[in-house]
One Martini backbone bead per residue (centre of mass of N, CA, C, O) as a GRO file, in nm:
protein
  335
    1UNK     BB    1   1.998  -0.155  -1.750
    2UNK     BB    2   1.644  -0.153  -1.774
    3UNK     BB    3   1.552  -0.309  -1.479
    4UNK     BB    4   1.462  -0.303  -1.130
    5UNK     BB    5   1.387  -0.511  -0.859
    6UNK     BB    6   1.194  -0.487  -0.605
    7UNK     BB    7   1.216  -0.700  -0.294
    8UNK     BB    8   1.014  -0.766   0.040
    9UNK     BB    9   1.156  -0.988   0.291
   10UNK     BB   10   0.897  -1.152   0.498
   11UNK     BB   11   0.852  -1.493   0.562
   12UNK     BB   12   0.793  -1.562   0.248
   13UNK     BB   13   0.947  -1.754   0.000
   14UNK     BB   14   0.702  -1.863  -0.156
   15UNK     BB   15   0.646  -1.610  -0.265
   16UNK     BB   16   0.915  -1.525  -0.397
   17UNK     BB   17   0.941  -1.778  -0.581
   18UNK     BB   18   0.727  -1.740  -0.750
   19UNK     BB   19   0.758  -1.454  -0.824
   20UNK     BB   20   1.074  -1.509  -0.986
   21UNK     BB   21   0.955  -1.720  -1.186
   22UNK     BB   22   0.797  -1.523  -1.343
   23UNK     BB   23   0.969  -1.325  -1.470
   24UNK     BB   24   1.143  -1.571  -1.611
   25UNK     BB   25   0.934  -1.602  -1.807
   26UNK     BB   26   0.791  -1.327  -1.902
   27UNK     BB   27   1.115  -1.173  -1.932
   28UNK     BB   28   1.273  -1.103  -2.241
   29UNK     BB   29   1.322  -0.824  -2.400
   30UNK     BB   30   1.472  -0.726  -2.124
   31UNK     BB   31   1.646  -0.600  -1.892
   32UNK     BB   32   1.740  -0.764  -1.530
   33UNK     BB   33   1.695  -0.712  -1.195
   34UNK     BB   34   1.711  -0.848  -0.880
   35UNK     BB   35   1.606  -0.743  -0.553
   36UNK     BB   36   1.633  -0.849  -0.229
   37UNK     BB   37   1.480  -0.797   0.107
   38UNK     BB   38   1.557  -0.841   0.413
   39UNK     BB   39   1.386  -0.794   0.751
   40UNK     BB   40   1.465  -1.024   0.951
   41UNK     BB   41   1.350  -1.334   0.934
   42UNK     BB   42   1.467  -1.564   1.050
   43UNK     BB   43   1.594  -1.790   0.827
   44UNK     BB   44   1.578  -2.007   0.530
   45UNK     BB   45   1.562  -1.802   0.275
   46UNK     BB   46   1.795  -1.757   0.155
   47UNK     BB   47   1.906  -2.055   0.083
   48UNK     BB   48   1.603  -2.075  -0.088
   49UNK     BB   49   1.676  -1.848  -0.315
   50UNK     BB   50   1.964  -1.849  -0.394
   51UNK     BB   51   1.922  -2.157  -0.521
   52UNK     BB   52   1.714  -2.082  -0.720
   53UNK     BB   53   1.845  -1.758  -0.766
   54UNK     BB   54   2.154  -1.669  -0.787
   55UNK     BB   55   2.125  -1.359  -0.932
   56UNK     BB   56   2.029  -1.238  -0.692
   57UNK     BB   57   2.017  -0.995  -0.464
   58UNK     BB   58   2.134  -0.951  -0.149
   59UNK     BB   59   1.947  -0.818   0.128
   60UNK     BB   60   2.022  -0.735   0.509
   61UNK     BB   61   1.900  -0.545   0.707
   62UNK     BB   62   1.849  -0.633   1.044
   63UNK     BB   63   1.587  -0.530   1.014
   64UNK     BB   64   1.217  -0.396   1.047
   65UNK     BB   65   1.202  -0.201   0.797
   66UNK     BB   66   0.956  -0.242   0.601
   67UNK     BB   67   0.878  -0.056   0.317
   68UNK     BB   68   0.997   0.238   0.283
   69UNK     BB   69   1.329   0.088   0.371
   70UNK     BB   70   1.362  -0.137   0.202
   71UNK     BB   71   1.308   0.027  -0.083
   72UNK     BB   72   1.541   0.214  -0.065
   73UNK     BB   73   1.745   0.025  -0.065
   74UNK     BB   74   1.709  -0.122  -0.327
   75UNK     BB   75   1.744   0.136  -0.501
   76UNK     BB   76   2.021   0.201  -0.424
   77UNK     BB   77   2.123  -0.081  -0.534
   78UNK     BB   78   2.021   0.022  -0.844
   79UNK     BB   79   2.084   0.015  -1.217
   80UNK     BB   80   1.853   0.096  -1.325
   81UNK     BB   81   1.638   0.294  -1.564
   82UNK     BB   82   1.415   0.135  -1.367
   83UNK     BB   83   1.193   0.110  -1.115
   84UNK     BB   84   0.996  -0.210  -0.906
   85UNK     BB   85   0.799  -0.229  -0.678
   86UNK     BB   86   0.745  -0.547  -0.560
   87UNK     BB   87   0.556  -0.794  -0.456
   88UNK     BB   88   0.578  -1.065  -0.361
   89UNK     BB   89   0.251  -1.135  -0.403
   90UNK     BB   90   0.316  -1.192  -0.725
   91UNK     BB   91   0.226  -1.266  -1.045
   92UNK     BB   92   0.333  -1.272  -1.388
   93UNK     BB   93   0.169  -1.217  -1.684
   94UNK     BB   94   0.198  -1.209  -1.982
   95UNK     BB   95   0.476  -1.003  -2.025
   96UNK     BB   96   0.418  -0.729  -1.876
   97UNK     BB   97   0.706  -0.613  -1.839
   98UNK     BB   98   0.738  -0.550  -2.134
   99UNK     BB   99   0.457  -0.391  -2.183
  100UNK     BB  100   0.499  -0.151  -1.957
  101UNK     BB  101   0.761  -0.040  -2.059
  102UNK     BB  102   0.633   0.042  -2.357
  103UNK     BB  103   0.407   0.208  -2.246
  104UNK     BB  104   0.577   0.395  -2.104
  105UNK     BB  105   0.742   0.525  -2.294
  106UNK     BB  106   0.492   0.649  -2.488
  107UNK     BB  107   0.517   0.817  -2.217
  108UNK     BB  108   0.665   1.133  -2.185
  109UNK     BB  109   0.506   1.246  -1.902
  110UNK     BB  110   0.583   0.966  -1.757
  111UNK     BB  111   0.693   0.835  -1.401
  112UNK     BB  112   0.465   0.653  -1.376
  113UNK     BB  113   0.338   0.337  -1.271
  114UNK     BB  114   0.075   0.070  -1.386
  115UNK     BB  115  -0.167  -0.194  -1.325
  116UNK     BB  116  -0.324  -0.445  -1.384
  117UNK     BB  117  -0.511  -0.630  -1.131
  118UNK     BB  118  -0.525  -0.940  -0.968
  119UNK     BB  119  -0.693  -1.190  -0.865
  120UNK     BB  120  -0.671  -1.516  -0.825
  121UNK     BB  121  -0.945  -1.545  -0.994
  122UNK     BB  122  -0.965  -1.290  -1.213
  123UNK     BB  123  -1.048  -1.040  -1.056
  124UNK     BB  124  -1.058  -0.699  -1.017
  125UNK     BB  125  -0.848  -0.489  -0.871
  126UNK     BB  126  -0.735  -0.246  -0.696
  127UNK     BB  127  -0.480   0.014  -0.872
  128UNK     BB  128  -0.579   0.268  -0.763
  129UNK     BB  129  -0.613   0.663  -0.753
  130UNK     BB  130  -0.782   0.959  -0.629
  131UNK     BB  131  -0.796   1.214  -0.476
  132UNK     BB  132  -0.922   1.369  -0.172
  133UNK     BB  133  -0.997   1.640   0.016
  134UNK     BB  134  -0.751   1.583   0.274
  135UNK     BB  135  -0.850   1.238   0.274
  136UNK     BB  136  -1.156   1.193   0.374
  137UNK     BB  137  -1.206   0.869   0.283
  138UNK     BB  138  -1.053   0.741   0.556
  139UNK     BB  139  -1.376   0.750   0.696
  140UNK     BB  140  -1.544   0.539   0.564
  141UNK     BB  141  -1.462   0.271   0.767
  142UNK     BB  142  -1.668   0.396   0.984
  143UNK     BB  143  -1.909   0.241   1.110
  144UNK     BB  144  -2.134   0.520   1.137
  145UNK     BB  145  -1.989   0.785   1.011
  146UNK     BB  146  -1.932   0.637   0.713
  147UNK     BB  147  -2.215   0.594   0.628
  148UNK     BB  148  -2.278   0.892   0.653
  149UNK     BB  149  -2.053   0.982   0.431
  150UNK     BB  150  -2.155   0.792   0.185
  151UNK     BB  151  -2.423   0.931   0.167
  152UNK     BB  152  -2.263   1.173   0.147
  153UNK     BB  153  -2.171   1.139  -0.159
  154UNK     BB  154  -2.410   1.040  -0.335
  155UNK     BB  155  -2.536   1.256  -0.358
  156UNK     BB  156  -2.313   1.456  -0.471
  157UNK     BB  157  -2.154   1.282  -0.682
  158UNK     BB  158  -1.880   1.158  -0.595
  159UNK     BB  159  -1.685   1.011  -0.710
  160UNK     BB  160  -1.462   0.720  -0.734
  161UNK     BB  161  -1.168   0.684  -0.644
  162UNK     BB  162  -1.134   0.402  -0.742
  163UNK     BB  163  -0.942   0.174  -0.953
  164UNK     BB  164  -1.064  -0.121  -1.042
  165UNK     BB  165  -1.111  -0.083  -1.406
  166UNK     BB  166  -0.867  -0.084  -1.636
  167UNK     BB  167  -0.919   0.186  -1.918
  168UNK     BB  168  -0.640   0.156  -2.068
  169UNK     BB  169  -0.560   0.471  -2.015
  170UNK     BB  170  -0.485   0.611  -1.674
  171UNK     BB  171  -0.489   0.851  -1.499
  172UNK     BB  172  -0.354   0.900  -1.156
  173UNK     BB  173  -0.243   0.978  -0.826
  174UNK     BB  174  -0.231   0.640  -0.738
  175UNK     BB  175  -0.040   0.364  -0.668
  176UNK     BB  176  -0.041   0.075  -0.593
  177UNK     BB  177   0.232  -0.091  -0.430
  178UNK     BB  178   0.239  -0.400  -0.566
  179UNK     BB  179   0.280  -0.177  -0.833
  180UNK     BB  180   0.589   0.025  -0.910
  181UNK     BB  181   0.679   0.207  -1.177
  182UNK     BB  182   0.996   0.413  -1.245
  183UNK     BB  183   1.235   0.715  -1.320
  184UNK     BB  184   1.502   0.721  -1.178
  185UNK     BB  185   1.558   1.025  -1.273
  186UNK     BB  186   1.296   1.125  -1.077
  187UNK     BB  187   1.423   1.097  -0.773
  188UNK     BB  188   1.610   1.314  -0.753
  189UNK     BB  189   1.350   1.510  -0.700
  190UNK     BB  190   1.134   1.335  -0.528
  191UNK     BB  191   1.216   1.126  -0.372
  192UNK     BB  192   1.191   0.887  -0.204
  193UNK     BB  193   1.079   0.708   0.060
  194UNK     BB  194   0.943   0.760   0.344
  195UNK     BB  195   1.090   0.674   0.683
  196UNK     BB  196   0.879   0.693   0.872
  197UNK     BB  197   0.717   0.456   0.720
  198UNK     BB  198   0.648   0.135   0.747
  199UNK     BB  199   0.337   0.059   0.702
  200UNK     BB  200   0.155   0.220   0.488
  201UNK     BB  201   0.086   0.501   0.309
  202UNK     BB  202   0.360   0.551   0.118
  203UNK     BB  203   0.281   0.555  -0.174
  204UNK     BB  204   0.104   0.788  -0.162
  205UNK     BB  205   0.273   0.990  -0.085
  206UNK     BB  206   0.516   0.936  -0.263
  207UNK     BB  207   0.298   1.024  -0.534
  208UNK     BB  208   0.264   1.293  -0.462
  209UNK     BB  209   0.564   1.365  -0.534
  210UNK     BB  210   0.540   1.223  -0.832
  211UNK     BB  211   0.307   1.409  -0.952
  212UNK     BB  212   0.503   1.690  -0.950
  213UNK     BB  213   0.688   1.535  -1.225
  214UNK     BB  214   0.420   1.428  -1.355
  215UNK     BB  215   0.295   1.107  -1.461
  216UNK     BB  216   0.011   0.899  -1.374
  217UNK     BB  217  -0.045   0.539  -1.482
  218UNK     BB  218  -0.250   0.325  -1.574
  219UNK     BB  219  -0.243  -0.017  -1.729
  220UNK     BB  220  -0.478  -0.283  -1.890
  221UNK     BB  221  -0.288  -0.502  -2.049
  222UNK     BB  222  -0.108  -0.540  -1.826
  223UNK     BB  223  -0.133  -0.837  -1.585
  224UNK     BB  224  -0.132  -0.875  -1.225
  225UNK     BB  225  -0.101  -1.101  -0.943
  226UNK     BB  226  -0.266  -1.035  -0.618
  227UNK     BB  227  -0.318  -1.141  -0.325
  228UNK     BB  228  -0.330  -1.014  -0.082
  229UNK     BB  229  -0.173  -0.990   0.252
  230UNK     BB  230   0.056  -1.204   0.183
  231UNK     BB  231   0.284  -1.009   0.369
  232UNK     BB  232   0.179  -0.897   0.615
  233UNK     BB  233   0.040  -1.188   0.719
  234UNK     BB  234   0.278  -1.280   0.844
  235UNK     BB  235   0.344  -1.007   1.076
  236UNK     BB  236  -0.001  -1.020   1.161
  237UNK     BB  237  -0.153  -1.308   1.153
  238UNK     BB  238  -0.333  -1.301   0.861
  239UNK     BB  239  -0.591  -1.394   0.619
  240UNK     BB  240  -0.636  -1.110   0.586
  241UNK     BB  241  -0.691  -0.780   0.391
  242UNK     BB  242  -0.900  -0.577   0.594
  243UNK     BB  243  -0.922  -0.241   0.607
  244UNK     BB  244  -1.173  -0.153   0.741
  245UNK     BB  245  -1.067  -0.277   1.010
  246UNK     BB  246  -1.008  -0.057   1.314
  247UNK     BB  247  -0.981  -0.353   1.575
  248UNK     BB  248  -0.679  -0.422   1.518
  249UNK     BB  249  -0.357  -0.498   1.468
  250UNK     BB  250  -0.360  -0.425   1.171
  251UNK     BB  251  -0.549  -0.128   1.246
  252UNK     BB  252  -0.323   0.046   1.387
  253UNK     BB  253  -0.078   0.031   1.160
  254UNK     BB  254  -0.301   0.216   0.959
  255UNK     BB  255  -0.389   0.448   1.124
  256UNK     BB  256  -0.105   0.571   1.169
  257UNK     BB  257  -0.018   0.589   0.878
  258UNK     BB  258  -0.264   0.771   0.774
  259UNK     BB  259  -0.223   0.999   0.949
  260UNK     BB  260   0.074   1.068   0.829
  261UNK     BB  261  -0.028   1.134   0.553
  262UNK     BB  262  -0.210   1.339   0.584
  263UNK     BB  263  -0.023   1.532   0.673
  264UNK     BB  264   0.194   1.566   0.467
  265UNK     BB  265   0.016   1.624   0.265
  266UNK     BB  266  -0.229   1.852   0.409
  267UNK     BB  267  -0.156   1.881   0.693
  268UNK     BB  268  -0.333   2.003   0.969
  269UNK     BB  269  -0.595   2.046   0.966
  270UNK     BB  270  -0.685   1.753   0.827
  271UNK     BB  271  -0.513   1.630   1.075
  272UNK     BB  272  -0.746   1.698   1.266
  273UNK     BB  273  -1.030   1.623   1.154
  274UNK     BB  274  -0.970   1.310   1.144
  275UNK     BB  275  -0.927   1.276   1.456
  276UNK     BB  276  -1.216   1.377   1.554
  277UNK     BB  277  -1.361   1.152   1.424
  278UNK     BB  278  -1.254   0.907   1.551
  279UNK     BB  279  -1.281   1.011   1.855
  280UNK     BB  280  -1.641   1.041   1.812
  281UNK     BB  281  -1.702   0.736   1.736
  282UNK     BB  282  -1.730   0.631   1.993
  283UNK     BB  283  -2.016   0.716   2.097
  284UNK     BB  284  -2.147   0.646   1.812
  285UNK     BB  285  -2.073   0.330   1.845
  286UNK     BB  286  -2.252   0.305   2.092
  287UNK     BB  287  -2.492   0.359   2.026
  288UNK     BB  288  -2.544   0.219   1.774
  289UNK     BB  289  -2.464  -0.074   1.883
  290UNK     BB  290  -2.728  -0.062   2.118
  291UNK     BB  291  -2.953  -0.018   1.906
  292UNK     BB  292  -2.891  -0.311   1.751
  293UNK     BB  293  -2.948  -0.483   1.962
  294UNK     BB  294  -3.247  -0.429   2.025
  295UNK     BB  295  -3.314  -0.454   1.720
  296UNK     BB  296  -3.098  -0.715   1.606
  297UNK     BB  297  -2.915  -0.858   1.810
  298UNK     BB  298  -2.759  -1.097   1.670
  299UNK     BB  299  -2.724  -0.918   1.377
  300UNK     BB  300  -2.556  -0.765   1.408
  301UNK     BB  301  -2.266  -0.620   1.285
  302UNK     BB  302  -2.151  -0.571   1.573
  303UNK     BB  303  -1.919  -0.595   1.831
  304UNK     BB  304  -1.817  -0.514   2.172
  305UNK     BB  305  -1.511  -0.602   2.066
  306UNK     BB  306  -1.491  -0.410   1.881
  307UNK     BB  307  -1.486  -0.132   2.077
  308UNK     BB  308  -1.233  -0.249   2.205
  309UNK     BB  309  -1.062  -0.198   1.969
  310UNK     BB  310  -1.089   0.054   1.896
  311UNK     BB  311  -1.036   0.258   2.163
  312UNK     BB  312  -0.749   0.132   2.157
  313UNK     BB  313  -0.643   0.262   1.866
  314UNK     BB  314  -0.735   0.548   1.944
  315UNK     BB  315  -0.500   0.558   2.175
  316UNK     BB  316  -0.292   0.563   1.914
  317UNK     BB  317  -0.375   0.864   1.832
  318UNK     BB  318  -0.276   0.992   2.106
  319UNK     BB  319  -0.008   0.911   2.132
  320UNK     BB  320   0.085   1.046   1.849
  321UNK     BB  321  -0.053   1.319   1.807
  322UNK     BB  322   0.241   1.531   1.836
  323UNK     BB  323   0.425   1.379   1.662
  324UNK     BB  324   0.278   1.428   1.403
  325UNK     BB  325   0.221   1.715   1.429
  326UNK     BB  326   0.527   1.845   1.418
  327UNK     BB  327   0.681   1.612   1.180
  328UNK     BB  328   0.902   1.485   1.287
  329UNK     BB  329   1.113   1.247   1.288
  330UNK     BB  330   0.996   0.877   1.271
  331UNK     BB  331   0.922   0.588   1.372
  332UNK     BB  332   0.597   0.429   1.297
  333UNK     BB  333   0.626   0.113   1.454
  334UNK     BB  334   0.398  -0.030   1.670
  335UNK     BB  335   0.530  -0.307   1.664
   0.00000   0.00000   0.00000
């Protein structure tokens, strides 16, 4: 067997099934079989999808095992020399699996890849990641304290972490993980992921310890479509994957896996400086946008209930402050 493919199904049949009609399309060269965990869907997608293929096999979690731990099932029940990590909302274009593999094989010192990523308009879409120091990147996203963290960083000429347009073959540090091909049998070094980790940040940690072990490439030729979203959106109801936003409820489980991945990855400095950053944002939150109502009224970029949902989910960095200070086992699942 030449690749497994592990897909993750939440509620989602409809990508489900186009994801792997794209496969057989698309998937001569090679051979492959495809592995679905459902992490306890509670309907009848498995009826409906392996009506549709019987050939895949199917697993079932019997509870909402995230995708850490999804994707670990899958992997250890693969067969294959490779094993894909594939998101169900992605669709498989012009050959791509076959031309990954080729790719793959000629780089002797690659443990992992990735691919150009396409929305479904056909612009391109961030497909991976170079780290930076601490993970401090992921302060951009706060309200008015991130506006100026993204100016002194302009100013410094700092790189521009992510990778939106990837040419010909580019090392990187991360890659997003709606698509990581990987060679099984650096997994026995690098070990599987992390499975404290429910949903987001999973892969950065990954990819920071396959990157221990080899490289991680991007590849530009071949390319797949990722829908963004759409796998997630089924389990927080949410109509996109807007990930700037602080104060839903899918960014509350959002921060809370950035942080613990902060913690794993560069250690208690760097994650007491981010909770830091996070919980200090609170009255400059308050004062930014009492003065933008002064002065821009209704114009203003946020409401009063940005900032109780912000509020709401820094207390859920309290809350789980100690746990993650610490690092012991457990499963980080908010909701």
């Amino acid at each position: 067997m030449d690749l497994s493919i592990i897909i993750i199904n939440y509620k989602s049949a409809h990508h489900v099934l186009a994801c792997i009609e794209s496969i057989y399309k698309q998937t001569q060269k090679y051979s492959f079989e495809i592995i679905v965990v459902d992490n306890n869907s509670g309907d009848d997608n498995e009826t409906k999808i392996r009506a549709a293929f019987p050939a895949i096999t199917w697993i079932q979690s019997g509870y909402n095992a995230g995708f850490a731990r999804a994707n670990n099932t899958g992997i250890n029940a693969s067969r294959g020399e490779y094993i894909l990590v594939l998101n169900a909302d992605t669709i498989i274009t012009d050959n791509a699996l076959d031309k990954t593999i080729d790719l793959f094989k000629s780089k002797e010192d690659a443990v992992a890849c990735g691919v150009q990523l396409l929305n479904p308009d056909g612009t391109h879409q961030i497909s991976g990641a170079y780290f930076k120091r601490g993970g401090l990147n992921v302060l951009l996203p706060l309200p008015y304290l991130g506006r100026l963290i993204r100016f002194m960083g302009y100013k410094l000429k700092t790189k521009i972490p992510s990778v939106t347009e990837v040419v010909a073959v580019q090392e990187v540090d991360w890659i997003v993980g709606a698509f990581i091909m990987v060679k099984k049998n650096v997994l026995e070094r690098s070990g599987l992921f992390d499975e404290d980790f429910f949903m987001y940040s999973e892969e950065i940690e990954w990819c920071s310890r396959l990157r221990k072990q080899g490289k991680l490439y991007l590849f530009e030729e071949p390319k797949v479509i990722h829908i963004g979203g759409g796998t997630s959106g089924e389990y927080y109801n949410t109509d996109n994957d807007n990930s700037k936003n602080l104060w839903s409820k899918k960014a509350t489980q959002i921060i809370i896996s950035m942080l613990l991945r902060i913690r794993k990855q560069f250690g208690i400095f760097y994650y007491l400086l981010v909770c830091f950053f996070f919980i200090i944002e609170i009255p400059v939150f308050v004062i930014g946008l009492l003065i933008e109502k002064i002065f821009k009224g209704r114009k203003a970029k946020y409401k009063w209930k940005n900032i109780s949902g912000y509020i709401s989910n820094t207390g859920y960095i309290i809350k789980y402050f100690f746990r993650i200070l610490v690092n012991n086992p457990f499963f980080y699942k908010v909701y």
